[in-house]
C-alpha positions as CSV (number, residue, x, y, z in Angstrom):
1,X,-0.9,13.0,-18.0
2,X,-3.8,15.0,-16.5
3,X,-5.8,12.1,-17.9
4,X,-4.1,9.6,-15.6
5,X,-4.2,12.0,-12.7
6,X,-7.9,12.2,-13.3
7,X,-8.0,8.5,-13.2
8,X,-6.0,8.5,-10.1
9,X,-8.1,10.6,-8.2
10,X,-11.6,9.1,-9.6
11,X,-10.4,6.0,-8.1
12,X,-9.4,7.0,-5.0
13,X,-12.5,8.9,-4.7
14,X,-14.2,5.6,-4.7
15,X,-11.7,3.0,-3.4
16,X,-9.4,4.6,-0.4
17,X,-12.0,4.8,2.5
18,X,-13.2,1.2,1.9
19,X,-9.9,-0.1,1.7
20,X,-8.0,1.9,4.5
21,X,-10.9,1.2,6.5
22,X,-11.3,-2.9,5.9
23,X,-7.3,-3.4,6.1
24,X,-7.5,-1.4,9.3
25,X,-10.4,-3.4,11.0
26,X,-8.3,-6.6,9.8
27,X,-5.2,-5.1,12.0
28,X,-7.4,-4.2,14.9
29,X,-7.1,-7.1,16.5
30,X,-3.3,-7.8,15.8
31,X,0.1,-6.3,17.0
32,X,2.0,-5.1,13.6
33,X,2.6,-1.3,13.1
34,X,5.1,-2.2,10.5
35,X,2.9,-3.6,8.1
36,X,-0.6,-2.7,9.3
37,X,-3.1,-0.2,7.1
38,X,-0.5,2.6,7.1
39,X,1.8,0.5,5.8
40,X,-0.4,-0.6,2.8
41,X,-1.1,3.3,2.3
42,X,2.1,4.0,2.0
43,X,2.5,1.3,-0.7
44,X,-0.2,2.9,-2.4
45,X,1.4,6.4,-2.4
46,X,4.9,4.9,-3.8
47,X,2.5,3.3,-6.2
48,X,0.8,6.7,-7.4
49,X,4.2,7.8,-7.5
50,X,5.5,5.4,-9.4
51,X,3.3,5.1,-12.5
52,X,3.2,9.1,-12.7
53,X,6.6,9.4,-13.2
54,X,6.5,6.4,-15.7
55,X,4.1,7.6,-17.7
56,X,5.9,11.0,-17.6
57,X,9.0,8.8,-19.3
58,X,6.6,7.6,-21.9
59,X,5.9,4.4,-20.6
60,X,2.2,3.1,-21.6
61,X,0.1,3.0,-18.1
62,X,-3.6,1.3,-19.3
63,X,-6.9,2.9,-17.5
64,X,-7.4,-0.1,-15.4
65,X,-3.9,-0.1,-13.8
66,X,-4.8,2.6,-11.1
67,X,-7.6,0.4,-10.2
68,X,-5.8,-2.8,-10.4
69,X,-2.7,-1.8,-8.6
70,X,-4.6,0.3,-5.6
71,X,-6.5,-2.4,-4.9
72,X,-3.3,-5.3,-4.7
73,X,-1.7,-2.7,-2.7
74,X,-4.1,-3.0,-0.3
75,X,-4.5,-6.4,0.3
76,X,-0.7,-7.0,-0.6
77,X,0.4,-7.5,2.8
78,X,-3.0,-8.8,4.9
79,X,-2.0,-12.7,4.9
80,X,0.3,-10.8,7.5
81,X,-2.3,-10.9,10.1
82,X,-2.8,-14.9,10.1
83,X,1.3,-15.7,9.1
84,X,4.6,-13.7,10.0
85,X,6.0,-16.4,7.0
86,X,7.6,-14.9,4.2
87,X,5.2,-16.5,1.9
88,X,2.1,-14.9,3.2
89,X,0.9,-13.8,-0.4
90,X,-1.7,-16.5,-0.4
91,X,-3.3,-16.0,2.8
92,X,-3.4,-12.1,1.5
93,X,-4.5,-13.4,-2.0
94,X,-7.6,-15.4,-0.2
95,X,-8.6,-12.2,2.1
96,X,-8.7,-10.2,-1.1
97,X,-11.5,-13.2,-2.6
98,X,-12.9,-13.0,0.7
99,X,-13.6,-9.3,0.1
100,X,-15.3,-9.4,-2.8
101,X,-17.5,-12.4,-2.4
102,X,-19.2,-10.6,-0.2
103,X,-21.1,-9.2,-2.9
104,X,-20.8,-5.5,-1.9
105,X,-18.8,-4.2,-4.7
106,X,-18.6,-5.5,-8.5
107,X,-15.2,-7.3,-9.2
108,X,-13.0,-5.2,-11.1
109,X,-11.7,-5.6,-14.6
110,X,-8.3,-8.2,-14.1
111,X,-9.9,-9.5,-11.0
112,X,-7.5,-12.6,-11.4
113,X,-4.2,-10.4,-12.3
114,X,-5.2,-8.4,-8.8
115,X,-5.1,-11.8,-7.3
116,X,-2.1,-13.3,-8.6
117,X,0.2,-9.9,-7.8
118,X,-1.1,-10.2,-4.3
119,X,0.1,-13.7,-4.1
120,X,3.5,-13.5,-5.8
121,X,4.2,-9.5,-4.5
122,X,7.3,-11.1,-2.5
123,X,8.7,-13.5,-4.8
124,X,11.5,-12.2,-6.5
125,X,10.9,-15.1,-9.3
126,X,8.1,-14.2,-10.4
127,X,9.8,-10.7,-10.9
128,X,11.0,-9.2,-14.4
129,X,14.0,-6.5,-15.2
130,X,10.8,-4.2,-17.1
131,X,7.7,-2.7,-16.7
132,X,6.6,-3.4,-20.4
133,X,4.7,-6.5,-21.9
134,X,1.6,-7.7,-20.3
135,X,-0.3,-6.4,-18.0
136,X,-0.3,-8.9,-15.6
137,X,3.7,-8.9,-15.2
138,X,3.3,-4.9,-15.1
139,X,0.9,-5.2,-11.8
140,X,3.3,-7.6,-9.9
141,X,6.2,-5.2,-10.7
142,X,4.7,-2.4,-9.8
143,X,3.2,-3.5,-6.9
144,X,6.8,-5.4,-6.1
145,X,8.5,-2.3,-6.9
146,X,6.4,0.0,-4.3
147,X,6.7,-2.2,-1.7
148,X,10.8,-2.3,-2.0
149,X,10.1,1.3,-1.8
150,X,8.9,1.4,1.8
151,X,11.5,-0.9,2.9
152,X,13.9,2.4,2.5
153,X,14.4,5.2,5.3
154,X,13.6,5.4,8.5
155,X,10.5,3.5,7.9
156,X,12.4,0.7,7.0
157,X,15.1,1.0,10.3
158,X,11.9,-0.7,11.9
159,X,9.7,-2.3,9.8
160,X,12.6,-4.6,8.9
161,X,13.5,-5.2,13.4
162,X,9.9,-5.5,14.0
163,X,9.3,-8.2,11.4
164,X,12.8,-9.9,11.8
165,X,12.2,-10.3,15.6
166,X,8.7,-11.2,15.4
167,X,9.9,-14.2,13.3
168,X,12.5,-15.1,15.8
169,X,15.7,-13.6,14.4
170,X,18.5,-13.0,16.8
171,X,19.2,-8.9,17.4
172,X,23.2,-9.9,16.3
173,X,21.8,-11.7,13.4
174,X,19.6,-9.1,12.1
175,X,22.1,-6.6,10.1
176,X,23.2,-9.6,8.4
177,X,19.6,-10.7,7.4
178,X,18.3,-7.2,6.7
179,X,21.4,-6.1,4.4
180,X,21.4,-9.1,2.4
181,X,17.0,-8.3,1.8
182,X,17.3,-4.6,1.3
183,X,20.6,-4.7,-1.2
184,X,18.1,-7.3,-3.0
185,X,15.4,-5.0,-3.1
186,X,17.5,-2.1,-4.4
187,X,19.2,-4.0,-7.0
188,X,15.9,-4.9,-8.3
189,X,14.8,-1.6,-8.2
190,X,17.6,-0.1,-10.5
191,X,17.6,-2.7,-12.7
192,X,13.8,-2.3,-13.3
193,X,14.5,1.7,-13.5
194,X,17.5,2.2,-14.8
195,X,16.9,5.1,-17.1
196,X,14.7,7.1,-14.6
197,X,18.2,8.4,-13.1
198,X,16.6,11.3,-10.9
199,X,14.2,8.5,-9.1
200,X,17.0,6.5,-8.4
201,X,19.0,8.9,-6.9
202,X,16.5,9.8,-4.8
203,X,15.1,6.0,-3.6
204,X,19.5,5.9,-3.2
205,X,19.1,8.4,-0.4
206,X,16.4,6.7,1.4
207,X,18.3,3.4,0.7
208,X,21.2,4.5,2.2
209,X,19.6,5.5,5.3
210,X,18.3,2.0,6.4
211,X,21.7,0.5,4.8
212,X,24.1,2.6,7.0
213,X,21.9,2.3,10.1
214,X,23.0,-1.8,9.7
215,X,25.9,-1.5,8.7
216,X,26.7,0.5,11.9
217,X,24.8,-1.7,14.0
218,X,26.6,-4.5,12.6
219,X,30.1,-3.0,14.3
220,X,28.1,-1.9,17.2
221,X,27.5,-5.8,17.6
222,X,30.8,-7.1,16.7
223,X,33.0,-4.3,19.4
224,X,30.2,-2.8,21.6
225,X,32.7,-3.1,24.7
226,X,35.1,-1.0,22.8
227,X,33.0,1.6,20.7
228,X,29.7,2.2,22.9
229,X,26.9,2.7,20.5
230,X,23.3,4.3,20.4
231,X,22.0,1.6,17.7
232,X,22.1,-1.6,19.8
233,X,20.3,0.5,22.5
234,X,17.5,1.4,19.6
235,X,17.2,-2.4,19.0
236,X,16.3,-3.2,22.9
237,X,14.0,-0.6,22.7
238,X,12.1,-1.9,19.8
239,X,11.9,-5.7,21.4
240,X,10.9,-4.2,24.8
241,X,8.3,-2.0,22.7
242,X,7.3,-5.3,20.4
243,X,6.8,-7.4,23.3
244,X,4.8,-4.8,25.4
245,X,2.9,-4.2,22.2
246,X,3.5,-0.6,22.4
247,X,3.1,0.9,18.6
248,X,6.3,3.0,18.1
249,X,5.2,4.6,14.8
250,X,2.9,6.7,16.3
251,X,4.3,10.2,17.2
252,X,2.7,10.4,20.6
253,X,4.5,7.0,21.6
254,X,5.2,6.2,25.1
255,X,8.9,5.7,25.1
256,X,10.6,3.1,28.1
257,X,13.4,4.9,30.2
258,X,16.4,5.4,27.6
259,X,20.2,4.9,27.4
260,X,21.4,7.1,24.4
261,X,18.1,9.4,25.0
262,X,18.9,12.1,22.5
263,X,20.0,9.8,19.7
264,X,17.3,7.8,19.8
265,X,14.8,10.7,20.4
266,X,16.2,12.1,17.2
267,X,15.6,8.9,15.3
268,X,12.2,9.3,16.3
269,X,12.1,12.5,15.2
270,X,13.5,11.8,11.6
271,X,10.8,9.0,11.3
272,X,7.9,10.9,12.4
273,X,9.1,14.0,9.5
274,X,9.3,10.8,6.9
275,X,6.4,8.9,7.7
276,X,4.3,12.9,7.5
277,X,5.3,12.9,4.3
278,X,5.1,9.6,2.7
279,X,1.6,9.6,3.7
280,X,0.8,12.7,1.7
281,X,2.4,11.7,-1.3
């Protein structure tokens, strides 16, 4: 185990600056907190989590995975900044080819797994019910696997409105949409890790979180003249944020005038205590 944690840090050592600092220069210019550099270090972090506590079940983690899965996680999501469509993989896949034909650093070993996992991260076909067997199908799921991961929480509460509405999605339409995605995501995660029971109840919590928020937004919608709620409120306050391109995963947000102020202030509040964490994983 120290081994891999050696490994770990050796490649964080040499990787973390170049990447946080390229996938944030490829953000600066657009309007996407939920998915921007942060977002891709937090991937990373449910990554480093992920294969410590798999190896710690016994489960074969290969020296070049750290490598291989810190650098997809990276890029995973960068096709973002050219398409909000759900198959943005390829443009992410060509940004990651981009990066490296520039000659600066040596292509890494399973250059073309990298690739591939970055193009197929958000395709549940291309998904198996295992880590073992190749290594190519054990990059996607991993990398798969850790971005399910920070789709959970309070994170998730936003990163699934902000995407949903950027892509046009109604405000009464989205506990519908985002249900259906994140029991998906779950599902896949406790079919994958099954046996790892104390992970699972605690990615459960986190799950539950985002799940209850819609589920309670969803009855907010369907009788908000009889049973006022704080969560339809939230939801106007991320499109009026979205469209005035206000970033409202920073802590020192500037908040519009609020109905259901100390609700929503509290959200905030559980948000900023996740997101301190889950970037110091």
């Amino acid at each position: 185990m120290q081994k891999l944690k050696n490994n770990i840090r050796d490649t964080e050592e040499m990787w973390l600056l170049p990447l946080l600092n390229h996938c944030n220069n490829l953000f600066s210019e657009v309007f996407l907190p939920s998915h921007d550099h942060l977002h891709h270090y937090r991937v990373w972090n449910h990554a480093k989590e992920l294969i410590l506590i798999l190896a710690g079940a016994g489960f074969q983690i290969s020296p070049e995975l750290p490598e291989q899965l810190m650098l997809a996680a990276f890029f995973h999501d960068t096709g973002l900044i050219y398409t909000r469509d759900e198959k943005h993989g390829l443009e992410s896949r060509r940004l990651c080819e981009e990066f490296f034909n520039r000659g600066d650093h040596a292509l890494p070993e399973g250059y073309h797994e990298i690739l591939e996992a970055i193009e197929h991260h958000d395709d549940k076909s291309f998904r198996r019910k295992s880590f073992t067997g190749e290594p190519a199908i054990q990059l996607l799921g991993l990398l798969g696997t850790s971005d399910d991961m920070d789709a959970f929480g309070y994170t998730g509460i936003y990163r699934y409105a902000e995407i949903y509405l950027l892509r046009g999605i109604k405000p009464e339409d989205l506990p519908g949409r985002v249900l259906e995605n994140l029991n998906n995501r779950f599902n896949n995660l406790k079919s994958i890790l099954e046996n790892l029971s104390d992970f699972i109840s605690r990615q459960e919590i986190r799950f539950w979180i985002t799940c209850e928020f819609y589920l309670g937004l969803s009855e907010a919608y369907a009788g908000e003249a009889e049973r006022p709620d704080w969560k339809p409120e939230l939801i106007h306050v991320f499109r009026e944020c979205i469209d005035k391109q206000i970033n409202l995963l920073k802590p020192d947000r500037l908040m519009p005038k609020l109905a259901y102020e100390r609700e929503i202030q509290h959200f905030f509040m559980l948000l900023d205590e996740e997101n301190s964490i889950l970037s110091h994983v």
